[in-house]
N, C-alpha and C positions, 0 to 999 in steps of 0.2 A: 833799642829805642828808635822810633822813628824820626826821621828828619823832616822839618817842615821843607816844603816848596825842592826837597832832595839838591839840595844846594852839597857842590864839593867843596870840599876844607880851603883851594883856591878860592871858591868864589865868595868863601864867608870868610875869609881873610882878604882879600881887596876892596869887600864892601866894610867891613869894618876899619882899615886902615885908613878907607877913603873918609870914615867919622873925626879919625883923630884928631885933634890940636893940643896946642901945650904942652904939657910933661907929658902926656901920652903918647904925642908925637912923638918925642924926643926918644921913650920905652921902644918902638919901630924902629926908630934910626940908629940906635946900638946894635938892633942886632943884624947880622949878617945876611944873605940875600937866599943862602939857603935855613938858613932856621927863620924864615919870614912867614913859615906856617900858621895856620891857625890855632893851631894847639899851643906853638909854644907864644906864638903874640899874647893870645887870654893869657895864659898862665904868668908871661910878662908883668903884662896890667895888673893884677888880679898885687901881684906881691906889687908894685910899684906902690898901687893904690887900699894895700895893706888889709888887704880880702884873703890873707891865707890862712889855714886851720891854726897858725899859733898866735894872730892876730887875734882873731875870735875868738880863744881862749886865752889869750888878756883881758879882753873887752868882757868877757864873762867876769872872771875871777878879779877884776877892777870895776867892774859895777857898782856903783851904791846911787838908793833914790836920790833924787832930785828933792830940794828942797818941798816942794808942794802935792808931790806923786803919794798917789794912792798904791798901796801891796797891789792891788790886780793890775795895774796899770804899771808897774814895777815888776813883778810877775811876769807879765807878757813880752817886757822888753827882753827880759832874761831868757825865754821860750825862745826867742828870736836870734839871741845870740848863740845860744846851744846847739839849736837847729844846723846852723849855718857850721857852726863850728865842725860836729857831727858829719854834716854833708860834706864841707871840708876832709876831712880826714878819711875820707870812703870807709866808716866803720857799718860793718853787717846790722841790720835796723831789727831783727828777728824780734827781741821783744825789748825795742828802745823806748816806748812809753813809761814803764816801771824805772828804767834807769834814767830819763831823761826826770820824772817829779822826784826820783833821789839826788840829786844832783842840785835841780835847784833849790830843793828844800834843803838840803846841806848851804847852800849859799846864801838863803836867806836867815838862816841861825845866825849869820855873822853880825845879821842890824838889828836879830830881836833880843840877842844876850844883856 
């Protein structure tokens, strides 16, 4: 993958450090001066701020519409959360569309039974 603007992992970890405030400051100032990398700052955040593969696969599997939501508009949040989830979890995408409409049409059986 290409990098925009070919920025090093220093310099997209100083400018992102330089974003921080609040708890995500705070995510920076635990860690030590050598793990103050880029990689492991996001990956920090990421679980601080409860963006990790098993987060999104709560958020999947604790889904239910909203009072007023429409199935495709329910549907598509569910698209959203799997994706992410998916991405999350670095699984091989070779033929993830068939597994990704199994998946939510198994989860959507749960509101039409």
């Amino acid at each position: 993958m290409v990098e925009p603007y070919d920025w090093t992992d220093e310099s997209k970890s100083l400018a992102l450090s330089n974003l921080l405030a609040g708890e995500s400051l705070k995510v920076l100032q635990t860690l030590s001066i050598e793990k103050q990398n880029y990689e492991t700052l996001k990956q920090s955040l990421l679980k601080k701020l409860l963006c990790t593969a098993s987060d999104y696969n709560y958020k999947f599997r604790n889904a239910i519409p909203l009072p007023n939501e429409d199935i495709d508009s329910f549907i598509s949040k569910l698209e959203t959360v799997v994706d992410r989830w998916v991405e999350l979890s670095e699984v091989d995408k070779g033929n993830y569309g068939k597994l990704r409409d199994l998946i939510i049409r198994d989860q959507i059986i749960l509101f039409t039974a």
